[in-house]
C-alpha positions in Angstrom: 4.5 -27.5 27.5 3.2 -24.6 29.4 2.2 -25.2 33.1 -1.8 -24.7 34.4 -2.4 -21.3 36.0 -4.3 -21.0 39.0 -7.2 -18.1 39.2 -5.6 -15.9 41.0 -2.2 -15.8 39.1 -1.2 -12.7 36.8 -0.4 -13.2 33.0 0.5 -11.4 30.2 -2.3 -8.9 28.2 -3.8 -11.5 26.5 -4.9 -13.5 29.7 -6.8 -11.7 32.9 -7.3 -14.4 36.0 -9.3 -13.0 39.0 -12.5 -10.9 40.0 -15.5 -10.5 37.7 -19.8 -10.1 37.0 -21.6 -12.1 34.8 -25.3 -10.3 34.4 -28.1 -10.7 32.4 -31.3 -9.5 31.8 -32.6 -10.4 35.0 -29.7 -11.8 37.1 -26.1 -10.7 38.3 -23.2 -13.0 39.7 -20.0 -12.2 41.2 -17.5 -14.5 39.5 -13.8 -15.9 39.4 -12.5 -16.1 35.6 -9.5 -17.6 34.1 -9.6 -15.8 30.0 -7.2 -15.9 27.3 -7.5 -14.2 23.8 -6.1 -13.9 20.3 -6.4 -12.5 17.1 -7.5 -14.7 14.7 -6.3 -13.7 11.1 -8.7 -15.9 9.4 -11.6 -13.8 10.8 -9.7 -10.5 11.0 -11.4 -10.6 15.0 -10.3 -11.1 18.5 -11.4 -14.4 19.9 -11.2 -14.7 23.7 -12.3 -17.5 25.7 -12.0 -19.2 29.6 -13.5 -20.4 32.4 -15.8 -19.3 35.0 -15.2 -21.4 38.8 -17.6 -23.0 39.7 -20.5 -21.5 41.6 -24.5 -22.3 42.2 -25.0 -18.4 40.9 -23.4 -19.9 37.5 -25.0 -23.2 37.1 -28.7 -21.4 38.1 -28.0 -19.0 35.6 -27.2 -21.3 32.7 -29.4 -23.6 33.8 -28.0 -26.2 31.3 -28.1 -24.6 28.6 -25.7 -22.2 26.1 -26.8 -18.5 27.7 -25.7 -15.1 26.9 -24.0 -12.7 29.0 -22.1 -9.6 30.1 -18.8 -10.5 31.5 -17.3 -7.5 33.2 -14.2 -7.3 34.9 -12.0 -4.4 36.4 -10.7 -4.0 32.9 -13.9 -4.0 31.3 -16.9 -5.8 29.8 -18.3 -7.8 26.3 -20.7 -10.0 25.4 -20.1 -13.6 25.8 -21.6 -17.1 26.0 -21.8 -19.2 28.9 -21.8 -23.1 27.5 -20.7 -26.5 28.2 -19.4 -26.8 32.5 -16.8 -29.6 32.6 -16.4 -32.5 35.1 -15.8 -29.6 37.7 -18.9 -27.6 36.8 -16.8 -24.9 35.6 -18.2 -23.2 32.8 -16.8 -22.4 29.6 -17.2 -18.7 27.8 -16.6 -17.7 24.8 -16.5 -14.1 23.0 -16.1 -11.9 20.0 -14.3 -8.2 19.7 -13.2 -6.5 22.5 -12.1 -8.5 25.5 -13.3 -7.5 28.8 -9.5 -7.7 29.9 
């Protein structure tokens, strides 16, 4: 069983915690992320996935519904999809290709 990771702990390459900007169209917000990733062999693509902290910016921006975005980090930016908060209004995103980590 592997142990939770806080935000601001490092990991290995297929995990970036910390620092990053969720944009769209109309509407930037500095963020905290927690992502992982992995190849999925089924697909033949790079699935990556996480958490956003909670944060008004977030929850205005969804505004309770599945919304896309621009996740960039220090490493670097995709498309993803902001969807779902849990009980702690942190919100879940998901991605395709290229990792922004």
């Amino acid at each position: 069983m592997t142990e939770a990771r806080e935000l601001d702990e490092p990991g290995p390459a297929e995990e970036y915690a910390g620092e990053a900007v969720l944009f769209t169209a109309d509407r930037e917000v500095a963020v905290r992320v927690l992502l992982r990733g992995h190849f999925q062999p089924i697909d033949g693509r790079f699935h990556w996935y996480g958490r956003v902290a909670a944060d008004e910016g977030v929850a205005e921006l969804a505004n309770g519904r599945r919304t896309d975005v621009v996740l960039r980090t220090p490493r670097g930016e995709a498309v993803g999809t902001l969807a779902d908060p849990d009980p702690w209004q942190r919100y879940r995103i998901t991605g395709l290709g290229r990792p922004p980590f």
